[in-house]
N, C-alpha and C positions, 0 to 999 in steps of 0.2 A: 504494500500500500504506500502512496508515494505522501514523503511526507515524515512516515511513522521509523521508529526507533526499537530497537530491542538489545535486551538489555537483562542480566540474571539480578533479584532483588530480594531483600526481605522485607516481609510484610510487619511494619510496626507497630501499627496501629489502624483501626478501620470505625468508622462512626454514622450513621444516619446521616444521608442529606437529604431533602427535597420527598416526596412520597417513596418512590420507590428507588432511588438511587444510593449510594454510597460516597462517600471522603473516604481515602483508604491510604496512608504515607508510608511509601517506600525507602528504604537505604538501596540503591540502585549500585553496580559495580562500576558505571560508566559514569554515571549522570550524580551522583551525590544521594542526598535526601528529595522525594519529589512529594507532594501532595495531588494524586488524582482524584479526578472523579471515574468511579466506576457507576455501569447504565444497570437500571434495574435488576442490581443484586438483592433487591428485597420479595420479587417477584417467587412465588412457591418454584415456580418451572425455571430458575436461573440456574445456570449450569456454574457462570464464575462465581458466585458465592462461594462455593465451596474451596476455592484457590485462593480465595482474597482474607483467609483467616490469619492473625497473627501470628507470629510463629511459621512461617511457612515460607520455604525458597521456590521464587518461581521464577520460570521465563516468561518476562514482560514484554509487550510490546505496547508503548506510549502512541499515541496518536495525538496531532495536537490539533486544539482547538480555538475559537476565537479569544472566550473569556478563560476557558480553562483545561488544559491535558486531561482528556481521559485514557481510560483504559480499552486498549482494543482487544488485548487477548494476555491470559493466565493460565501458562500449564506449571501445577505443582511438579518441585523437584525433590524436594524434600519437607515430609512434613513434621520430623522430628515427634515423633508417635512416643517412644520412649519418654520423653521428661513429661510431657501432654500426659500422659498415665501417672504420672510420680506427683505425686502433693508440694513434693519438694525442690525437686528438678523445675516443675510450672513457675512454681515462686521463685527462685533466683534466673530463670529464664525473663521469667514477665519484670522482675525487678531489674535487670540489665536493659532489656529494650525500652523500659519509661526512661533510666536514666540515658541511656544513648538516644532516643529521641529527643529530650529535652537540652543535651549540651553539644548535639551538631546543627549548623545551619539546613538551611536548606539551599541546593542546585551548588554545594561543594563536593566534589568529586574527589574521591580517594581511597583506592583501591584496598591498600593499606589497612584502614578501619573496616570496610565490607569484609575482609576476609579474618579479621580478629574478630568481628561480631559473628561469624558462622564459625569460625571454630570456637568461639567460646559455646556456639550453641549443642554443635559437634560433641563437644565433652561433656555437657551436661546431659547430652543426649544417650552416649557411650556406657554411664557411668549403672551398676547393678542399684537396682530401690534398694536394697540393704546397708551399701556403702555409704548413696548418697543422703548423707545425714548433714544436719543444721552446721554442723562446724567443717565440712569437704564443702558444702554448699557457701559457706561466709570465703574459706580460702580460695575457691577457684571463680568469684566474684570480684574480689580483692585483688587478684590476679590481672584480672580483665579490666579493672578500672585503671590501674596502675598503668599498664598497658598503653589504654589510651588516655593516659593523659600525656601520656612520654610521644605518644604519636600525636597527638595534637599540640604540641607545644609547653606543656605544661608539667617535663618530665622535674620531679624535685629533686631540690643539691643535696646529696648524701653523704659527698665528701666534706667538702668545704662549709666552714659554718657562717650562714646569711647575714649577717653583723659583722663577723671582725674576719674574717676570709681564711682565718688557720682552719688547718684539717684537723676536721673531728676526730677525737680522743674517746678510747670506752670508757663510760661512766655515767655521769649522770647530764642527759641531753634531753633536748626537748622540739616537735617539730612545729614550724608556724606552717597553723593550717589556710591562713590566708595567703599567705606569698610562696607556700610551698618548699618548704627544706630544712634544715638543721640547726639548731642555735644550742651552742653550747652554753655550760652551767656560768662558767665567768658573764655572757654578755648575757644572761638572762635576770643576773643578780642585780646588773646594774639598770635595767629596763622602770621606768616608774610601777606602780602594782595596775593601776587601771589601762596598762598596754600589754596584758600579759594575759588576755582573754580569749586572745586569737592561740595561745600556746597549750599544748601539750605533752607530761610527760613522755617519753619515747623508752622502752630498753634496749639493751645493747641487741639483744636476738631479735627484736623487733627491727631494728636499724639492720639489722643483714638479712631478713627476709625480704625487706622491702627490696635492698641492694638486690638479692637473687630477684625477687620478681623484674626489677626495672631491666636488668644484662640475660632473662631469657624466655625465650618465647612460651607462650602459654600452652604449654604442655604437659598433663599429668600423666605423663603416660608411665616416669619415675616418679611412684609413690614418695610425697614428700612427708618426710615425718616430722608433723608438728602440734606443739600441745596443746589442750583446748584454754589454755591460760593465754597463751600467745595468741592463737587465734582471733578468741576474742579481744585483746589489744589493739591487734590490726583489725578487725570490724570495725572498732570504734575510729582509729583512724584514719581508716576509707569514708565511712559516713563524713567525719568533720571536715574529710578536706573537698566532697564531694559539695556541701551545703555552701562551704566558701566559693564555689564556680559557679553555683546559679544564686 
C-alpha cells in the first residue's frame, strides 16, 4: 500500500476511542514510540483486537493519515503467554511497560531500547512460576531500569563521587537520586541537613550490583546470587531514582 510502513513493535498500551475504535501506543523498532489509531477493534467480528493486546510483538504496518496514523494490519509475533499466566511475571511485565511508556518520547527511534524492552520481556517470559518470585521479579526489573537509563542518557557515576570528583572508597556512601551517582560520607557531612533529601544511604554490595548491572547486559541466564536484604535495597533504589525522572 503506497504510503504505509512496517515495522516489528510492542504493544504498550491500548484504550477506547470514538465508539468503536481504539488508541493503541506502540514502541516501534524503526519509528520510536507511535500513538495509533486502530478501526473498529471494539466490533465483536474484529479480527485485530486480538493483536492489539498489550504485551504483545507484532508486525505493524502504519498507514498514514490526515489527522492521524492508523493501523493497517497486526500479525502477532509473540505473545509472551508465559508471564500473561504468572501473577507475577504480568506484574513486573505491566510495571516495566507503564514505566517505559511514561519516560520515552514519542516518534524517537532506537533500536537499542526496542530490543532491551523485548528481552526484558523474553526473560520474564523464560522464567518457571516457581522461580519467579517477588525478589527475581524486583532484581530483573532493576536490571532493566538501570539499563535504560545508561541507554538513554542517564547512566549514574559509580566511580567518581558527584561533589568532590575523588573515586569512591568502600564505606559509608550514599546515592543522589536526583542527579544520579555517588556522594561520599566526607561531602555528604558537609551538605546543609535540608539538601540531603534527594540522598540515600547506598552499601558497598549494593554499589557493585549496580556497577554489575550498568557493564552487563540483561541476562539471567547466570543465576545471580543475591540476598533478599540486598535486593530489597536496590528496589528501593530503583523506585527513588525512577520518581526523580518523571
Amino acid at each position: 500500500m503506497e504510503g504505509s510502513k512496517r515495522t516489528l513493535a510492542l504493544v504498550l498500551k491500548r484504550q477506547d476511542y470514538r465508539e468503536y475504535d481504539s488508541l493503541v501506543s506502540f514502541y516501534t523498532k524503526e519509528y520510536g514510540k507511535l500513538s495509533l489509531m486502530a478501526r473498529g477493534t471494539k466490533k465483536l467480528k474484529s479480527k485485530l483486537a486480538g493483536h492489539l493486546e498489550p504485551l504483545t510483538l507484532v508486525d505493524l504496518m502504519i498507514i498514514p493519515g490526515k489527522g492521524r496514523d492508523y493501523v493497517g494490519s497486526a500479525i502477532g509475533q509473540e505473545a509472551f503467554l508465559n508471564l500473561k499466566s504468572d501473577l507475577n511475571g504480568l506484574y513486573y511485565a505491566g510495571l516495566g511497560l507503564r514505566w517505559f511508556n511514561r519516560l520515552v518520547g514519542e516518534n524517537e527511534a532506537d533500536s537499542e531500547l526496542f530490543y532491551l524492552l523485548l528481552n526484558y520481556l523474553d526473560i520474564l517470559n523464560t522464567q518457571e512460576s516457581e522461580e519467579l518470585n517477588k525478589e527475581l521479579g524486583e532484581l530483573i526489573f532493576s536490571f532493566f531500569v538501570f539499563k535504560f537509563m545508561a541507554i538513554t542518557g542517564y547512566r549514574p557515576a559509580t566511580s567518581d563521587c558527584l561533589s568532590c570528583g575523588h573515586k569512591i572508597i568502600p564505606g559509608k556512601n550514599y546515592f543522589n537520586l536526583k542527579n544520579g551517582g555517588l556522594v561520599c560520607a566526607d561531602c555528604f557531612s558537609k551538605r546543609p541537613l535540608g539538601e540531603n533529601t534527594e540522598l540515600l544511604t547506598i552499601s558497598d554490595n549494593c554499589v557493585k550490583l549496580l556497577r554489575f548491572m550498568l557493564d552487563n547486559n540483561l541476562d539471567l541466564s547466570q543465576k545471580l546470587k543475591v540476598d533478599k536484604k540486598l535486593i530489597k535495597e536496590m528496589a528501593v533504589l530503583t523506585r527513588g531514582f525512577l520518581n526523580f525522572r518523571t
